[in-house]
C-alpha positions as CSV (number, residue, x, y, z in Angstrom):
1,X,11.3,6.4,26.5
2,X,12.0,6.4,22.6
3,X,9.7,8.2,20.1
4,X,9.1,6.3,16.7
5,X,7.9,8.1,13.8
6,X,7.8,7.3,10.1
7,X,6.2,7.4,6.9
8,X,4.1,3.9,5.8
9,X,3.1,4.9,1.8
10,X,0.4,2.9,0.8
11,X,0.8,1.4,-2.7
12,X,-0.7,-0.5,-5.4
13,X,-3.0,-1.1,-8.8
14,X,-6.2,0.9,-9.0
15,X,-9.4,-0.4,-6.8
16,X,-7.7,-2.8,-5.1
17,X,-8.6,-1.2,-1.8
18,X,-5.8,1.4,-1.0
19,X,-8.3,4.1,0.4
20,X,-10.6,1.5,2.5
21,X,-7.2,0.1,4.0
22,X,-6.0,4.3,4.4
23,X,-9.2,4.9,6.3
24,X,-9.6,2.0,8.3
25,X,-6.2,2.1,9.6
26,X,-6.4,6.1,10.6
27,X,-9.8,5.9,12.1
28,X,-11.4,8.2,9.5
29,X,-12.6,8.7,6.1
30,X,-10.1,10.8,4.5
31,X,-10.2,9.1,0.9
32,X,-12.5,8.7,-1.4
33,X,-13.9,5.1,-1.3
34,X,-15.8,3.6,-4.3
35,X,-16.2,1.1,-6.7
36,X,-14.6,2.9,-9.5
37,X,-11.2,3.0,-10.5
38,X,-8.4,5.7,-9.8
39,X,-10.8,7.3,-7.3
40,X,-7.8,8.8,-5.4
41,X,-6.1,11.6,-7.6
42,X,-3.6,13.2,-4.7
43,X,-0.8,12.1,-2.0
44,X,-3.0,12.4,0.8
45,X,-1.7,12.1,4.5
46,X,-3.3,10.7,7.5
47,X,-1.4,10.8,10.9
48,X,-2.1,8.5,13.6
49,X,-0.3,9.4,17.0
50,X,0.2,7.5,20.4
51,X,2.1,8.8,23.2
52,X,5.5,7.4,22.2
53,X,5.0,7.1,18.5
54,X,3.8,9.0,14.9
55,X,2.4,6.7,12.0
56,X,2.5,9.2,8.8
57,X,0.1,6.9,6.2
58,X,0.1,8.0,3.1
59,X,-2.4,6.9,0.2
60,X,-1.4,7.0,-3.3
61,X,-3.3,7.2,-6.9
62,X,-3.3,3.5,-8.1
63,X,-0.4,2.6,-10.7
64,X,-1.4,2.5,-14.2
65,X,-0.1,3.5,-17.6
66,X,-0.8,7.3,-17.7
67,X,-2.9,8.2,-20.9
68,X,-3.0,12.4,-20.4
69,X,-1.4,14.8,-18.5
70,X,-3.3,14.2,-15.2
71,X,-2.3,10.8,-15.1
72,X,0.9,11.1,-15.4
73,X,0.9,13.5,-12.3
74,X,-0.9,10.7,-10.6
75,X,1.6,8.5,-11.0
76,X,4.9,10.8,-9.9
77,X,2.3,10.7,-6.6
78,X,3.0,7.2,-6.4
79,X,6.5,7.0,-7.3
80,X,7.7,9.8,-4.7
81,X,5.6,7.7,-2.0
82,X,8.2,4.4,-3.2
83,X,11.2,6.8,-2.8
84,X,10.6,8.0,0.4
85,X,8.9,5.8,2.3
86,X,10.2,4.2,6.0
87,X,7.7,1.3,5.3
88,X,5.9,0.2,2.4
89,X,2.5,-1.4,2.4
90,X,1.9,-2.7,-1.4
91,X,-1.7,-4.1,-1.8
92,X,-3.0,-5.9,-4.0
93,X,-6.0,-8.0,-4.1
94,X,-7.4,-11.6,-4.9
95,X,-8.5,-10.9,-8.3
96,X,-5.3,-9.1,-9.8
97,X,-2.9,-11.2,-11.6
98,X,0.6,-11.3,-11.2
99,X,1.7,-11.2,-14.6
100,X,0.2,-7.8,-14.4
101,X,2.7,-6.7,-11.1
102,X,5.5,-7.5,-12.8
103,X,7.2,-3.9,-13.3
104,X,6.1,-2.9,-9.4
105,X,7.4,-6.2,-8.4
106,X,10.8,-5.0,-9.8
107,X,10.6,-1.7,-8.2
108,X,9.8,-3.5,-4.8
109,X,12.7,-5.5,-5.0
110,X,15.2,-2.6,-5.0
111,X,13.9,-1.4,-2.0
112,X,16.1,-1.2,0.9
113,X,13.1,-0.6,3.6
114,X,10.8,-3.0,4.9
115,X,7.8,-4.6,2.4
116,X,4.1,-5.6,4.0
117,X,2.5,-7.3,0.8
118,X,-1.4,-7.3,1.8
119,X,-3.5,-9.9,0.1
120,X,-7.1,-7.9,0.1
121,X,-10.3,-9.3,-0.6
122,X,-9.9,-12.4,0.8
123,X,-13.5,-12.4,2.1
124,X,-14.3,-12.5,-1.9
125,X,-12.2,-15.8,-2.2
126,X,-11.2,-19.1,-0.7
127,X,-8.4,-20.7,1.6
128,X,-6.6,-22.6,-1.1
129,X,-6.6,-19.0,-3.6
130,X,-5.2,-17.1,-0.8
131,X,-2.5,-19.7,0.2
132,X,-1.4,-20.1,-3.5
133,X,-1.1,-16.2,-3.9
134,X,1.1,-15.8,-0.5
135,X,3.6,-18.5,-1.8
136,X,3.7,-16.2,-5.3
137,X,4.4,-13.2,-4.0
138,X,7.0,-14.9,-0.8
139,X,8.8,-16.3,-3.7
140,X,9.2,-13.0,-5.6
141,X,9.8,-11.0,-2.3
142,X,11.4,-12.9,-0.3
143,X,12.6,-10.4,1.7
144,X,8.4,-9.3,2.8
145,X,6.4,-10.2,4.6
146,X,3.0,-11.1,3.5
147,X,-0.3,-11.2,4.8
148,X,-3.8,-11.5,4.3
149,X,-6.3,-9.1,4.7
150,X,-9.7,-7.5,4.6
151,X,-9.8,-4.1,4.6
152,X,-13.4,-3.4,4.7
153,X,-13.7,-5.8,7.3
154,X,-10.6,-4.9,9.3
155,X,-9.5,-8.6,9.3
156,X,-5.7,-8.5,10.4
157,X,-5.4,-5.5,10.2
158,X,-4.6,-5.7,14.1
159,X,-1.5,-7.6,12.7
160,X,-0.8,-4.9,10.4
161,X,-0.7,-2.2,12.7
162,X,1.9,-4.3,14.8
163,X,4.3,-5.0,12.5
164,X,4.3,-1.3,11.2
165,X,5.1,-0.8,15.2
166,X,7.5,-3.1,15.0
167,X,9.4,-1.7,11.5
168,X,8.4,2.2,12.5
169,X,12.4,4.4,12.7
170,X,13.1,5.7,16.0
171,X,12.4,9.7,15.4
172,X,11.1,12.4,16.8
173,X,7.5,13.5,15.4
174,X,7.4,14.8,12.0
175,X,4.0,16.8,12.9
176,X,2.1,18.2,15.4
177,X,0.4,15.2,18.0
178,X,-3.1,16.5,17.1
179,X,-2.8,17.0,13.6
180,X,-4.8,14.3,11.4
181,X,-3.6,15.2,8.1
182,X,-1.6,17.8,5.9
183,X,-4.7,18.5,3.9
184,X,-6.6,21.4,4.8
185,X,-10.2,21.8,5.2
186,X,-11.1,23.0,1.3
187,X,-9.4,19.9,0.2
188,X,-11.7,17.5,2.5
189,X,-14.5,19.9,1.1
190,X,-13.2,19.6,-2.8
191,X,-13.2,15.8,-2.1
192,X,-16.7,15.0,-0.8
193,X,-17.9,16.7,-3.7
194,X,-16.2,14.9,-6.1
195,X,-16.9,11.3,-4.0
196,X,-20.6,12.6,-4.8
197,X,-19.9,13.1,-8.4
198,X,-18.4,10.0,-8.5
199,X,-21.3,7.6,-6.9
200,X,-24.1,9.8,-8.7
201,X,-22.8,9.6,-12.1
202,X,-21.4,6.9,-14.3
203,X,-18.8,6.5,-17.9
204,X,-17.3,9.8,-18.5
205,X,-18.5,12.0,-16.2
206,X,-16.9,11.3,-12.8
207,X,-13.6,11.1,-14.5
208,X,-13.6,14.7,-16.6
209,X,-14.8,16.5,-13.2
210,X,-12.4,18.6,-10.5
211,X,-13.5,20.6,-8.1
212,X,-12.2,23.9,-6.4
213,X,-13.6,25.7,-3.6
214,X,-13.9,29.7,-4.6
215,X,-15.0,30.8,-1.2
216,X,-14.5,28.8,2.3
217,X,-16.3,31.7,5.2
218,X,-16.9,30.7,8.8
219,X,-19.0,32.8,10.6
220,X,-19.8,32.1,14.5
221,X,-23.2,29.8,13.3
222,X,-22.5,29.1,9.5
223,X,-19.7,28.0,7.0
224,X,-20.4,29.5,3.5
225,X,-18.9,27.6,0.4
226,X,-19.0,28.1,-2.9
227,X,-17.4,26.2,-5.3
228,X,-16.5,25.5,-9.1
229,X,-17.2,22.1,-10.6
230,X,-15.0,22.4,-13.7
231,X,-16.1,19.5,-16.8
232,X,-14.7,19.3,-20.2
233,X,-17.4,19.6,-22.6
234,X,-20.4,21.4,-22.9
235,X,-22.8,17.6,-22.9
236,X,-21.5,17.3,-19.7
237,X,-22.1,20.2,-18.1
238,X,-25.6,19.7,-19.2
239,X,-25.8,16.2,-17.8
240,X,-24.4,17.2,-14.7
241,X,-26.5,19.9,-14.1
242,X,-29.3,17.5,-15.2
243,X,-33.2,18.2,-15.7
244,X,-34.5,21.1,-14.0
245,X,-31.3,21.0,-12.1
246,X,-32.0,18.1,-10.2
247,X,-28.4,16.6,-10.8
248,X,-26.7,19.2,-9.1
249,X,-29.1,19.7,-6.3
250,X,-28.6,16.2,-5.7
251,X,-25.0,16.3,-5.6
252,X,-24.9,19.7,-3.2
253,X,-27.7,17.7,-0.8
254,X,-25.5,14.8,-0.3
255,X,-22.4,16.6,0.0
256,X,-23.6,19.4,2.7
257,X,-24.3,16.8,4.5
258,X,-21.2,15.1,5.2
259,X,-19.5,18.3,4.8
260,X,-21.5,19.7,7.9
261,X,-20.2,16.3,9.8
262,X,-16.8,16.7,8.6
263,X,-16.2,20.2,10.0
264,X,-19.0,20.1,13.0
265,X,-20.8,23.2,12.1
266,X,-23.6,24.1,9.7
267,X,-22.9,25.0,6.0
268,X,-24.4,27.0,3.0
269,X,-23.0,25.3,0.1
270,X,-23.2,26.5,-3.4
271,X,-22.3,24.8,-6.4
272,X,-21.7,26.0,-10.5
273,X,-20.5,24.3,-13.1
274,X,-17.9,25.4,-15.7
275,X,-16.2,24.1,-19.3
276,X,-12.6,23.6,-18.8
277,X,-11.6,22.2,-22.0
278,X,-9.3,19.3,-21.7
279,X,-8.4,20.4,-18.6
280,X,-6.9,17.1,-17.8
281,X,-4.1,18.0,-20.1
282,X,-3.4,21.8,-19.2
283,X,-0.6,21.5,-17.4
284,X,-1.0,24.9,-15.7
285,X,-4.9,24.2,-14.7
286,X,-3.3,20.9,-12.8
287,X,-0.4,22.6,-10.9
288,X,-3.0,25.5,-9.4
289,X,-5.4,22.5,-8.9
290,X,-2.6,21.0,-6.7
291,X,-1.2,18.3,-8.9
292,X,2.3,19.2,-8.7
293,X,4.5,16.6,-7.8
294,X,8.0,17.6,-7.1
């Protein structure tokens, strides 16, 4: 029996709904998922595995005009995952307008490999919108094939999954069958965190935040973390922390919890915040922060 393995790079515009489509179609919640833009920062992998076949999804930091150093580290995520892909899934969404896909239109038509255009958020719109927008982008990819979706609620996504089946290289698997992803646990850790961080706190905050995990200790009954949540200004580390430290406390309830059912096993998590001056543009902060596109 032939083994089929390949990489299927998920790309597109920020909030359009790269993560929820990520998750739903690996079974679990490995990217960050909210309502505010360029949520997902890093290349992150998700491996789905049958007996004659390895899926190697990759989500990708939504396309956008880099405006500091960060940014533009973001976005050589999202180029390398055009380069090298065995399948591409490009979403966009009912609400985005094409004038503003032109340059990733013209990247997508160079591509030699095969093109899944996904129409999300059709639940948010109506028959005629959706119709319209397939004849658009059919006309400007001819060679795709394009298809309406719902990622949050996994309509056609059955569809999806066959035609990536269909498209997927014959090849030998490209990791382990019970690996889930190339990430490792402090990174999942790092994440919820910042996903807290993120839904807690609104303008600049969320955005001038990373997160690194100091310590990561298992003992037989308890994991012990302790990690750094780095800001750019004194304000916000004051806002963060918040009244009486009620901000943080917040942050480090919500994210012990799903941290404890992400690994299985209790956890003592401690949190402290630091000034990192424009961290966003130290180039050497980044690359030991794990922004380092090749």
């Amino acid at each position: 029996m032939k083994h089929q393995a390949g990489f299927v790079n998920i790309i597109g515009r920020p909030n359009v709904g790269k993560s929820t489509l990520m998750n739903a179609m690996i079974g679990e919640n490995l990217s960050i998922i909210t309502s505010k833009a360029q949520t997902t920062r890093h290349r992150i992998l998700g491996i789905v595995n049958g007996d004659n076949f390895q899926i190697v999804y990759s989500d990708t930091p939504g396309i956008l005009k880099p405006g500091y150093k960060l940014q533009e580290y973001m976005l050589k995520f999202a180029r390398i995952a055009i380069s090298d892909a065995d399948i591409v899934l490009y979403i966009t969404d009912v609400e985005v307008n094409m004038e503003h896909e032109r340059d990733q239109i013209e990247r997508l038509q160079k591509l030699k490999v095969p093109i899944l255009v996904l129409i999300n958020k059709i639940d948010l719109s109506n028959i005629e919108q959706v119709n319209s927008l397939m004849k658009e982008w059919q006309n400007v990819l001819p060679e795709a094939t394009v298809i309406p979706i719902s990622a949050l609620e996994k309509f056609n996504l059955e569809k999806v999954f066959a035609l990536i089946l269909e498209n997927l290289p014959e090849s030998p698997p490209y990791y382990p069958k019970d690996e889930l992803t190339d990430k490792s646990e402090r990174f999942f850790v790092s994440e919820i965190i910042r996903e807290k961080i993120l839904l807690n706190f609104h303008q600049e905050i969320p955005y001038s935040v990373e997160v690194e995990v100091e310590q990561f200790k298992e003992s037989e009954k308890i994991i012990n973390i302790s990690c750094f949540i780095y800001v750019e200004r004194d304000s916000q580390k004051g806002i963060l922390i918040g009244h009486q430290g009620k901000g943080l406390k917040k942050v480090g309830s919500q994210a012990r919890a799903d941290i404890e059912d992400f690994l299985g096993k209790k956890v003592f998590l401690e949190t402290r915040v630091k000034v990192k001056k424009d961290w966003r543009n130290d180039g050497r902060f980044l690359k030991q922060s794990g922004y380092n596109p090749s």
